[in-house]
C-alpha positions as CSV (number, residue, x, y, z in Angstrom):
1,X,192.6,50.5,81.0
2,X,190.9,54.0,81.1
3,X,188.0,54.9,82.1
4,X,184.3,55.0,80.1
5,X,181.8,57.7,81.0
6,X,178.4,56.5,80.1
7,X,178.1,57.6,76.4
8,X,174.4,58.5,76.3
9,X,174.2,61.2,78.8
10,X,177.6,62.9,76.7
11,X,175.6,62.6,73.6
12,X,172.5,64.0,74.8
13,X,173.7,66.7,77.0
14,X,176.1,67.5,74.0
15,X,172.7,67.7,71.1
16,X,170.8,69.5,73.4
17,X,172.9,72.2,75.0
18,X,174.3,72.7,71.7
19,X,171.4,73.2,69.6
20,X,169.9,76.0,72.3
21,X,173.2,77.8,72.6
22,X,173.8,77.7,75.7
23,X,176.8,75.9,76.0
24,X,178.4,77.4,73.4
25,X,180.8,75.5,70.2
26,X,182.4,73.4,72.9
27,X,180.0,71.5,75.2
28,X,182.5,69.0,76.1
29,X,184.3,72.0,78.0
30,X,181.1,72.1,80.5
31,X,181.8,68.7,81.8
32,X,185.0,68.9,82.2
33,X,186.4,66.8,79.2
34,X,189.6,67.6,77.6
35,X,189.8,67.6,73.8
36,X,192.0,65.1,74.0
37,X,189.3,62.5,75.4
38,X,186.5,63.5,73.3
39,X,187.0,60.5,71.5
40,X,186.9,58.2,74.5
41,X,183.8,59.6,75.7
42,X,181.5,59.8,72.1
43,X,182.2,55.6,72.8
44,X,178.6,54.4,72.6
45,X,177.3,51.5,75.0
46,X,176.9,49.0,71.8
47,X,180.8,49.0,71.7
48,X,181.7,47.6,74.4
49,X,182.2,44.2,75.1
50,X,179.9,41.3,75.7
51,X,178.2,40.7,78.9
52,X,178.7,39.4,81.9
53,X,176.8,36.5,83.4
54,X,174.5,37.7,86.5
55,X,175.8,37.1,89.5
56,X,174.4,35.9,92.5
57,X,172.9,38.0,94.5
58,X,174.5,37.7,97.8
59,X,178.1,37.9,95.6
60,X,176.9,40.9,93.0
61,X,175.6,43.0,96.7
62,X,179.3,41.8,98.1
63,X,181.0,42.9,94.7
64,X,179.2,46.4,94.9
65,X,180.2,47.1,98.1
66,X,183.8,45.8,97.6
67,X,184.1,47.9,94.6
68,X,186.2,50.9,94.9
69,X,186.9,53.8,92.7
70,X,189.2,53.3,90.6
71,X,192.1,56.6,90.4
72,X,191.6,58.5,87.7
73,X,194.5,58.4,85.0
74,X,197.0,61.5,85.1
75,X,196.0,64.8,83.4
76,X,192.0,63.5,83.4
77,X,191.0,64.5,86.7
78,X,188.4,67.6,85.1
79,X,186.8,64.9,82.9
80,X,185.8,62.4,85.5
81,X,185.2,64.5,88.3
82,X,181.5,65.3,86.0
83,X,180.8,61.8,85.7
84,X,177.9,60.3,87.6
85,X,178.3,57.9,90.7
86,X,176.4,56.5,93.0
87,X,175.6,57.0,96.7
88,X,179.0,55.1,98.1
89,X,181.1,56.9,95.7
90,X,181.4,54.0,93.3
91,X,181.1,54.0,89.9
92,X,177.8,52.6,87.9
93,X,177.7,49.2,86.8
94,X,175.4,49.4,83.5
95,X,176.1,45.9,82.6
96,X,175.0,45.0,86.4
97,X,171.9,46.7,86.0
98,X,170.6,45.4,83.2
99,X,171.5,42.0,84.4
100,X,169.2,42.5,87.6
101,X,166.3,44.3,84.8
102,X,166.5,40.8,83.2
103,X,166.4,39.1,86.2
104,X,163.4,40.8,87.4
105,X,161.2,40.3,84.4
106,X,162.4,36.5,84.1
107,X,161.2,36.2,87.5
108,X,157.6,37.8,86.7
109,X,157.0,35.4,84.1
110,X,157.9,32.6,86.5
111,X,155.3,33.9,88.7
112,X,151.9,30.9,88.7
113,X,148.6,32.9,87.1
114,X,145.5,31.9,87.8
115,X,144.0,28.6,85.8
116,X,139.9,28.6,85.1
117,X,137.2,30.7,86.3
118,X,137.7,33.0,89.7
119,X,136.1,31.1,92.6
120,X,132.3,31.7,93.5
121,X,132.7,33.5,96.7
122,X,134.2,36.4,94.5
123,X,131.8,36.5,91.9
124,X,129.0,36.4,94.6
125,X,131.1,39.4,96.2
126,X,131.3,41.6,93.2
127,X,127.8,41.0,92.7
128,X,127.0,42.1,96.1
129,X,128.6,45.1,95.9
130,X,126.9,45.9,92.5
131,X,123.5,45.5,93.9
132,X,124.6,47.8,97.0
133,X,125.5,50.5,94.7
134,X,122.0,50.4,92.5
135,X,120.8,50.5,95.7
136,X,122.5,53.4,96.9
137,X,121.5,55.6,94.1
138,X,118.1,54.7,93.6
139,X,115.1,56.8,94.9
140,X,113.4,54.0,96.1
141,X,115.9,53.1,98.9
142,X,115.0,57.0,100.0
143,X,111.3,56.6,99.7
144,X,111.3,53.2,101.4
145,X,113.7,54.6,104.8
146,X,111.3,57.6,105.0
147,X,108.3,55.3,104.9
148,X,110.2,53.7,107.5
149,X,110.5,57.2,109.2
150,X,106.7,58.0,108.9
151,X,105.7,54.6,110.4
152,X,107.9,54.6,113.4
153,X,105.6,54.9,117.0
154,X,102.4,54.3,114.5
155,X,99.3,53.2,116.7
156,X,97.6,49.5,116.2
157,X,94.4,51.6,117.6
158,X,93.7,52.5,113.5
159,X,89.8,52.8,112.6
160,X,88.5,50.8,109.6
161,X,89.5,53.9,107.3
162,X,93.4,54.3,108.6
163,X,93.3,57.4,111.3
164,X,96.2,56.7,113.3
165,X,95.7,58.3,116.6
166,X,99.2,59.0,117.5
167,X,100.1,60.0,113.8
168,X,97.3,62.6,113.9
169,X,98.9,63.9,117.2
170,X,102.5,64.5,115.8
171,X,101.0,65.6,112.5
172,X,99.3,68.3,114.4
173,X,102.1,70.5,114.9
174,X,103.3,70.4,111.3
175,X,99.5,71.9,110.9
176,X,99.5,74.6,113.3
177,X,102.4,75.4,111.8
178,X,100.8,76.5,108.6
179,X,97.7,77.1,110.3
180,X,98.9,80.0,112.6
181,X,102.2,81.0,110.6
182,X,102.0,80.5,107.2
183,X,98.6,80.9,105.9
184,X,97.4,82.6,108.8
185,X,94.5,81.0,109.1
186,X,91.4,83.2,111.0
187,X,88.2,80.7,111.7
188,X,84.6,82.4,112.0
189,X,81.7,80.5,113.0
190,X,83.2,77.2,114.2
191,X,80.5,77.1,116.9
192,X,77.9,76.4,114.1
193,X,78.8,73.1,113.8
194,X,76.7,70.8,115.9
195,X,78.7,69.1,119.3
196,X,77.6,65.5,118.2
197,X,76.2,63.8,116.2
198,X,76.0,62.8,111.9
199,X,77.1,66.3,110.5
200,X,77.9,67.2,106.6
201,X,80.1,69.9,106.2
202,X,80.3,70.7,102.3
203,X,83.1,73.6,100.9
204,X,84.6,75.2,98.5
205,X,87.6,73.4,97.0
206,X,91.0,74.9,95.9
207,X,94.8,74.5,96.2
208,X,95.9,71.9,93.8
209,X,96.6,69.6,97.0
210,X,93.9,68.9,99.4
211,X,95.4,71.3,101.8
212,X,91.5,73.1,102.2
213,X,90.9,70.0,104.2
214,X,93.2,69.6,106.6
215,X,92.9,73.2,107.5
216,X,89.4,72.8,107.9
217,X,90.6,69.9,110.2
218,X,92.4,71.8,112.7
219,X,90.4,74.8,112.9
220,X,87.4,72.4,114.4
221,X,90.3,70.4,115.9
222,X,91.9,73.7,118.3
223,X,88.6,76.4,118.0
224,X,85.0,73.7,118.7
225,X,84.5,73.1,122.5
226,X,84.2,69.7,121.7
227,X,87.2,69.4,119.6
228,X,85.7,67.0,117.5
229,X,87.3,65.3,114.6
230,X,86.6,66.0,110.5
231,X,87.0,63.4,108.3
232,X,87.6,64.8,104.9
233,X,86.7,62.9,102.0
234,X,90.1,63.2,99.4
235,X,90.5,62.3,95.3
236,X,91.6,59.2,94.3
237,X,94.4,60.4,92.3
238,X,96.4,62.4,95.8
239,X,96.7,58.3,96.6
240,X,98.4,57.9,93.6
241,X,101.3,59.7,94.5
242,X,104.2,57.9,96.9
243,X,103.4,58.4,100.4
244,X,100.7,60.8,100.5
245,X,98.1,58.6,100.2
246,X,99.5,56.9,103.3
247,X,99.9,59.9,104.9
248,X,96.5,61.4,104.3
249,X,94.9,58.0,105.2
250,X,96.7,58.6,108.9
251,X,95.5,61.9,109.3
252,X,91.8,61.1,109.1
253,X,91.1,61.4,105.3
254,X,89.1,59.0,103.3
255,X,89.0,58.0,99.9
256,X,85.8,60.0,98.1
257,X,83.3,58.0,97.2
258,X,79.8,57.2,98.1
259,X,79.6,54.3,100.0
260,X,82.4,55.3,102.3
261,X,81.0,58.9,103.2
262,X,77.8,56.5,104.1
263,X,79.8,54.8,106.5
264,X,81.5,57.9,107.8
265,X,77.7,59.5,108.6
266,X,76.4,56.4,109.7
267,X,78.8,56.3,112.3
268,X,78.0,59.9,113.3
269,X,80.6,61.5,112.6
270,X,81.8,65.0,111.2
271,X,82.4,64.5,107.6
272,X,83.6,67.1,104.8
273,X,83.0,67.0,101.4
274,X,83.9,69.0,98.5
275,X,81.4,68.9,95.6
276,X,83.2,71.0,93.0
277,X,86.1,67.5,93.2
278,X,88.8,67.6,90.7
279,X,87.3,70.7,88.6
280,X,88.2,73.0,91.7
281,X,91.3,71.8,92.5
282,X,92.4,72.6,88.9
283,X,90.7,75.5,88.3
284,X,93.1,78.2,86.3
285,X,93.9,81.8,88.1
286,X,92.1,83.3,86.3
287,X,88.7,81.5,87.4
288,X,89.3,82.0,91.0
289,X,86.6,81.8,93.5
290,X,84.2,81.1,90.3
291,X,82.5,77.7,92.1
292,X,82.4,75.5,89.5
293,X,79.3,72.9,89.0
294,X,78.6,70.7,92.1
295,X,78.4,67.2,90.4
296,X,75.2,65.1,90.6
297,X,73.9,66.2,93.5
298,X,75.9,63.7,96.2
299,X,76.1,65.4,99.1
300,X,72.1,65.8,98.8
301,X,71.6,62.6,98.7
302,X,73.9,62.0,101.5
303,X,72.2,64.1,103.5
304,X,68.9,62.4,102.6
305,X,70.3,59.0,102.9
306,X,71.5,59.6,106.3
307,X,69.2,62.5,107.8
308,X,72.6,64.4,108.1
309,X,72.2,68.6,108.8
310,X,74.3,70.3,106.2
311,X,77.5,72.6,107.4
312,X,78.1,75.4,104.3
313,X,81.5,76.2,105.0
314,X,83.5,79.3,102.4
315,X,87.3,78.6,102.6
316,X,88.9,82.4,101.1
317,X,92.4,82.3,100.3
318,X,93.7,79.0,99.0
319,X,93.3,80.1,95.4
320,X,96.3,81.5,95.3
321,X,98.9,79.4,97.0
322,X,99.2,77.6,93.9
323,X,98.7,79.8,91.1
324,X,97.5,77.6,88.1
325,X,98.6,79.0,84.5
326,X,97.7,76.3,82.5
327,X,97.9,72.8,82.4
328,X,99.8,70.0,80.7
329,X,97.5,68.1,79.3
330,X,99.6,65.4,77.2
331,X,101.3,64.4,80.6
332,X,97.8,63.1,82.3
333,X,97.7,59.7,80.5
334,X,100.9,58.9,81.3
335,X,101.4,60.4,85.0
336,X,97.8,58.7,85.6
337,X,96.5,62.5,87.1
338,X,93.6,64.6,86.5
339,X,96.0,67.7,85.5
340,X,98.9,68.4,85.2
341,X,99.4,72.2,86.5
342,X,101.9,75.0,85.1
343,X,102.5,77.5,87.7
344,X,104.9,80.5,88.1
345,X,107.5,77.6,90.5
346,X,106.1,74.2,88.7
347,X,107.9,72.8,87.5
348,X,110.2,75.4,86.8
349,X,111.9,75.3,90.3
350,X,112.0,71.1,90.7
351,X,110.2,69.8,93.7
352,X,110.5,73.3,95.2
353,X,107.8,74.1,93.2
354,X,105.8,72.0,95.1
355,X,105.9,74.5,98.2
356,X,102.3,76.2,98.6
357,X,102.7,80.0,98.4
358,X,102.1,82.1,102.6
359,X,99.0,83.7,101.4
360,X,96.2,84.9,104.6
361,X,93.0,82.7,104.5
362,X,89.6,83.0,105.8
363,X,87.5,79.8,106.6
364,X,84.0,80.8,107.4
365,X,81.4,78.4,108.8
366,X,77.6,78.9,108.2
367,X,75.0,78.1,110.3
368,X,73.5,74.3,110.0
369,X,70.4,73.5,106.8
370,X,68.3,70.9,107.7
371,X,66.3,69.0,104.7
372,X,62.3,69.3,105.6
373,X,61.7,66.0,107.0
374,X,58.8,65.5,104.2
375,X,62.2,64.1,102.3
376,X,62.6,60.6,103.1
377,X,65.6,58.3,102.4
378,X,63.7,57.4,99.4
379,X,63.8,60.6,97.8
380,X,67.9,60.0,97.1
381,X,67.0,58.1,94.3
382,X,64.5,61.0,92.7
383,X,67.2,62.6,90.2
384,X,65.1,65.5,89.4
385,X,64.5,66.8,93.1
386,X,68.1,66.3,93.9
387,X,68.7,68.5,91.1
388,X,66.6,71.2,92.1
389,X,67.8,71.2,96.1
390,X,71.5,71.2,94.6
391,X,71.0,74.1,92.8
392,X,68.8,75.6,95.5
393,X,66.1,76.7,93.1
394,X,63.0,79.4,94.3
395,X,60.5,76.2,94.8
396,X,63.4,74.5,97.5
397,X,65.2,77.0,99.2
């Protein structure tokens, strides 16, 4: 019997050295065969004989280690030193391995699959971790933990209108911040307003945000002897918006409208309004510290209604932390806002945008104005005088 090299590594090694070169005409002489053998070893595997039956596998592992090399026949030594062998120096049994291939894929179709539908707790399981990861990357799993955030340590001492004593103290620091720091705030006149008592304070309005306010807020907050509190009536489209509505409800703002500044002076306390409303808050750049028309008249007739002294109060400076361009106005429909602003950062620069510009402001507080007392309660309802003591015409002053 002589000895088989496997015929597919000859074959290949011999096409593809050969056809680069770099064997040269006689690959055969690179692995050691003799010319004489080239026969033997161009034998292809479909040559040889039949198969064996696979052994056990407790005999075939016996068998393999049994298994010797076999000596090489005289004057062939070259030739089958090249040939492959395995890691105890025996030969390779192709016919074994395929026998153990086939046994390995007979045995993987033996294996049981599964029969019907997969069992509920799975399916409740993959559902589970679907919903976790919609949940993950939705913005309303971040809204709703800083919600959580903003309402941890609230206060149950809350007025009928949402100040939050304890929020209005931890708030107070993120406005002195921006009070002292950023805008630079200087306050003249905050003695004019009255220690107690009903008191309408009615600004100027700017800014985009109701930021006018709660400056107006602190300066009466840290500068008045009494450190008495504003309530600042706000739009209703800031409560639109997630969390800030919450936020300035906390702080001591109020939604604007009549009936609850009513309450407000009713209960003596120091209210602000801002007559110009939504038109100043949008106002372009270009019509900056142009006051634009006061409404109806309300804050007259608050101050009528409730014998309230009036506050005049000039805040300089918050046209410009958010310079208005233009305005979008096919986005006000859908966005339910007023506006829609185009600034020089919105909403060019994302949320960013969003960030009020350091510019210095002024807030400047005038001396109390008293309606003659010849106005009664009554006179609220009298559309042209309210008309004529908005506008502060020569015949009411």
């Amino acid at each position: 019997s002589t000895h088989r090299p496997p015929s597919g590594i000859v074959t290949f090694m011999s096409a593809r050295e050969t056809s680069s070169g770099r064997l040269g005409n006689d690959p055969f002489a690179a692995l050691g065969v003799s010319p004489t053998d080239r026969n033997q070893t161009s034998v292809s595997r479909k040559k040889r004989g039949p198969k064996s039956p696979p052994a056990a596998k407790t005999q075939r592992t016996a068998t393999t280690k049994s298994r010797k090399k076999p000596a090489p026949p005289e004057g062939d030594s070259g030739a089958l030193s090249a040939l492959p062998v395995s890691h105890d120096g025996a030969e390779w049994d192709f016919d074994a391995l395929d026998a153990r291939i086939e046994q390995a894929i007979s045995l993987l179709h033996q294996l049981p699959l599964p029969e019907g539908p997969p069992p509920r707790s799975t399916m409740d399981q993959f559902a589970d971790l679907v919903r976790d990861t919609f949940r993950a990357i939705s913005p309303l799993t971040y809204l709703r933990q800083l919600n959580r955030v903003l309402y941890a340590g609230r206060s149950f001492h809350v007025d009928p209108f949402g100040l939050d004593p304890e929020f209005e103290e931890r708030a107070d620091r993120i406005a002195d911040f921006f009070y002292r720091y950023w805008w630079r705030v200087d306050a003249l006149g905050v003695d004019n307003i009255p220690g107690g008592g009903r008191t309408l304070i009615v600004s100027n309005h700017s800014g985009m945000l109701p930021y006018d306010g709660a400056m107006i807020k602190h300066a009466v907050r840290v500068h008045h002897p009494a450190r008495r509190t504003v309530r600042f009536l706000v739009e209703n489209f800031a409560f639109y918006f997630p969390i800030l509505g919450t936020l300035i409800y906390r702080y001591g703002g109020v939604r604007a409208s009549m009936d609850n500044a009513t309450r407000l002076l009713n209960d003596d306390q120091l209210t602000a309004v801002f007559p110009e409303g939504v038109k100043g808050l949008g106002k372009l750049y270009r019509q900056r510290y142009q006051l634009q028309r006061f409404g109806r008249g309300g804050f007259i007739k608050l101050a009528l209604r409730t014998r309230s002294p009036i506050v005049p109060v000039a805040v300089i400076g918050a046209e410009e932390i958010h310079p208005i361009l233009a305005h979008a106005d096919f986005l006000k429909k859908p966005l339910r806002v007023p506006y829609v602003p185009i600034t020089p950062t919105f909403p060019w620069l994302g949320p960013l945008g969003l960030v009020p510009l350091p510019t210095k402001w002024t807030i400047v507080f005038g001396e109390p104005l008293t309606l003659p007392l010849e106005y009664g309660p009554e006179e609220a309802d009298n559309e042209l005088l309210v008309s004529e003591l908005t506008l502060c015409t020569p015949s009411h002053p």
